[in-house]
Each structure stands twice: as structure tokens, then as C-alpha cells.
N, C-alpha and C positions, 0 to 999 in steps of 0.2 A: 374596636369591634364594630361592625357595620350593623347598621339601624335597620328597623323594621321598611321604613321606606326605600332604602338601598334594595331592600335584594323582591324578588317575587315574594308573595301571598305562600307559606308554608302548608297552607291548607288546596291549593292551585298549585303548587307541584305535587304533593300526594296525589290528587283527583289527576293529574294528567298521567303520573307515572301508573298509578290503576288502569286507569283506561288505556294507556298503552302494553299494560300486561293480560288486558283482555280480562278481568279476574270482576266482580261484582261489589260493590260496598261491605255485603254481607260476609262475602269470600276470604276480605282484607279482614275484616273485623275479627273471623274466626283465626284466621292464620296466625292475626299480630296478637290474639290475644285480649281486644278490646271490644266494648259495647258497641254494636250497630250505630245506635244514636249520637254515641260520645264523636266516634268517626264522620259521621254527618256535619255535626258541630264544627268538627275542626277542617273538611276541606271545605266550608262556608263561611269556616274564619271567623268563627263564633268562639271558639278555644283556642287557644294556645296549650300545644302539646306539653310532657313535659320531657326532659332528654330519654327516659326509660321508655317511654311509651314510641317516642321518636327513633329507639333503640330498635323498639319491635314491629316498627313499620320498616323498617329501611329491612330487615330483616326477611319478613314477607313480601317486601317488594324487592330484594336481593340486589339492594343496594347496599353502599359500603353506610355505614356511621356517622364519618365526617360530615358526607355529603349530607348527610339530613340536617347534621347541625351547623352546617356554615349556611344550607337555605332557610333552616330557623333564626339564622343571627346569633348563635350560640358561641361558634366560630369565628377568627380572624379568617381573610380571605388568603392564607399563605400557604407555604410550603405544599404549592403541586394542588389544594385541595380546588383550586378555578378550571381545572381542570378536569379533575374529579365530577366538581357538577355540569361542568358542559356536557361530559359526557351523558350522564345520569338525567340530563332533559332534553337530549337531541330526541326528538321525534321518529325520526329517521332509523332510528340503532332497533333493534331486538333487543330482550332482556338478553339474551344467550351474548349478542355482539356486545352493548355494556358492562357485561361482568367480562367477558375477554378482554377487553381493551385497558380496564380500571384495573384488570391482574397484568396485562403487561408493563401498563404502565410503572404500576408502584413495583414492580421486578426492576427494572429499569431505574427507577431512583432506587431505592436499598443497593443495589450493584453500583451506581455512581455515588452512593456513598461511602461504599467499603471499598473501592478504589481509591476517594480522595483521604480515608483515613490512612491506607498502605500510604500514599503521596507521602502526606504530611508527617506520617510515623518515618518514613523515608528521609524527607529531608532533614528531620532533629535525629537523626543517625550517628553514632560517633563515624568520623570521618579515618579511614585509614592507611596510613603514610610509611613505607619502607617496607621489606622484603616478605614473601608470603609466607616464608620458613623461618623458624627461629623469635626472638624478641617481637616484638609490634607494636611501635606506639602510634596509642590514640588519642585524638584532639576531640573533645565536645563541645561542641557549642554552647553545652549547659552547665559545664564543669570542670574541672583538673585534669591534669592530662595524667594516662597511668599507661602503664608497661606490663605485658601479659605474655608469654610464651604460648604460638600456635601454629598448627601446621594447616597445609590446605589455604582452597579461597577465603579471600580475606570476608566476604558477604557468603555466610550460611543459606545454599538451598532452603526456598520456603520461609526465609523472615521476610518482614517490609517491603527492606530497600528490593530483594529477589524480586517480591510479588511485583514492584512499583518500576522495575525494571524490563518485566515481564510485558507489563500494561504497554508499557514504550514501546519496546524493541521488538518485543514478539517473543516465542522462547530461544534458548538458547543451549548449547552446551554447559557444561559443568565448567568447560571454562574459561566462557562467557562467549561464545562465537556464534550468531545466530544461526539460527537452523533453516530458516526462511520460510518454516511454517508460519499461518497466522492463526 
């Protein structure tokens, strides 16, 4: 977990994200739900927030949660959220560009992650060997091998391997020939 001295003053990026949303002490104070004063205290770094309160600023200042809590030290610096706060302390950004970017972004991981789960659902597939009408035996890499009667493609439109196939190739016909759409 990264220490108070690692990261910036939790009380100095609230006050900058304030004043980058143009909005007044009092304005935050009412929005998030908390005491003028108490608010004072903490971008002067007099308090330490506690996650609820931190919950209701990132809120009024329509930033995401994480973000408040990996620049309070609450958070490890992982999974995407170093990112998160660049975005959420560039000076530079609008609240309006900020929350675009921080929603495209986390679209973008969730989508490469239900990709690599199709991948991996993909590759633990049973694997299938001989003719696409009649008997079929299957080999699993997890298991015994068994013998099932089926007709049609031997990979069902819309499982896994299809989707994880899909990612690859592009789409395809029914019977497997790409389309050269992408």
C-alpha cells in the first residue's frame, strides 16, 4: 500500500480538483454532504478523510472512488487505477473531458477483460477430433475422453471458442469462412 509521503496531500488534490470545477468550498461542502469547516480542515490537511466522506467528495467532484482512495493511500497503485488519477489531476482536462476518458477508459478494460476470459474459456475447450456428423470424440485437457452423437459444427454459434474466434478472425460464416468484415 503506498504511504502518505508516496502520493500527493489528499487535502491538495481535492482543493485543486475544486478549483478546477470552478465550484466554491461552500458549494463542495453542500454538494458532498459535509461541514464547511470539516472541508477546510481537510484540504489544509488538518483531517484525514474517512473512505465515506471521500466517497461523497469524489462524487460532487464526479470523479470515480478509486481515484480518491488510491490518492488517499487507501488503495494499491494497480489495476488501471494510475491512470485513473492522471487523468482526474491533469489540469488541463474539463470535468466533462475527465469523466469521458475515465468512461472510456474502464469500457476498454471490462471489454479486454471479457475477451481474455472468452480466450481462456477458449483454450480449456474440449478439443474435437473426427467427422462433424455422427459419433464425436472429445479429448479434454481436464478430463476423460467421451463419445456423444452430434450433428452440425463441431463449435456452437455464440460459445467461447466462437466468440474467441470471432476476436481473431473477424466474423465468419456458419461454416467458418470469414466474411472480411471487421
Amino acid at each position: 500500500m503506498a504511504t502518505g509521503k508516496d502520493l500527493p496531500n489528499i487535502g491538495g488534490f481535492i482543493r485543486d480538483l475544486r478549483r478546477n470545477a470552478k465550484i466554491s468550498l461552500r458549494q463542495l461542502s453542500e454538494q458532498a454532504g459535509v461541514s464547511n469547516p470539516y472541508l477546510s480542515q481537510i484540504e489544509r490537511g488538518l483531517r484525514k478523510p474517512s473512505a465515506e466522506v471521500l466517497q461523497q467528495l469524489a462524487s460532487a467532484l464526479r470523479v470515480s472512488t478509486p481515484v480518491m482512495y488510491l490518492r488517499a493511500g487507501l488503495l494499491d497503485d494497480r489495476e488501471g487505477q494510475g491512470v485513473l488519477a492522471a487523468i482526474a489531476a491533469d489540469p488541463d482536462l474539463t470535468m466533462a473531458q475527465k469523466q469521458s476518458l475515465t468512461q472510456i477508459y474502464e469500457t476498454f478494460r471490462r471489454e479486454n477483460a471479457r475477451l481474455a476470459e472468452a480466450t481462456a474459456a477458449a483454450d480449456t475447450a474440449p478439443v474435437t477430433t473426427g467427422p462433424t456428423t455422427g459419433p464425436v470424440t472429445t479429448e479434454s485437457t481436464t478430463g476423460p475422453t467421451a463419445t456423444e452423437p452430434t450433428t452440425g459444427p463441431s463449435t456452437p454459434p455464440g460459445s467461447a471458442a466462437d466468440l474467441a474466434n470471432i476476436a481473431v478472425t473477424g466474423p465468419t460464416t456458419t461454416e467458418g469462412t470469414p466474411t472480411g468484415g471487421a
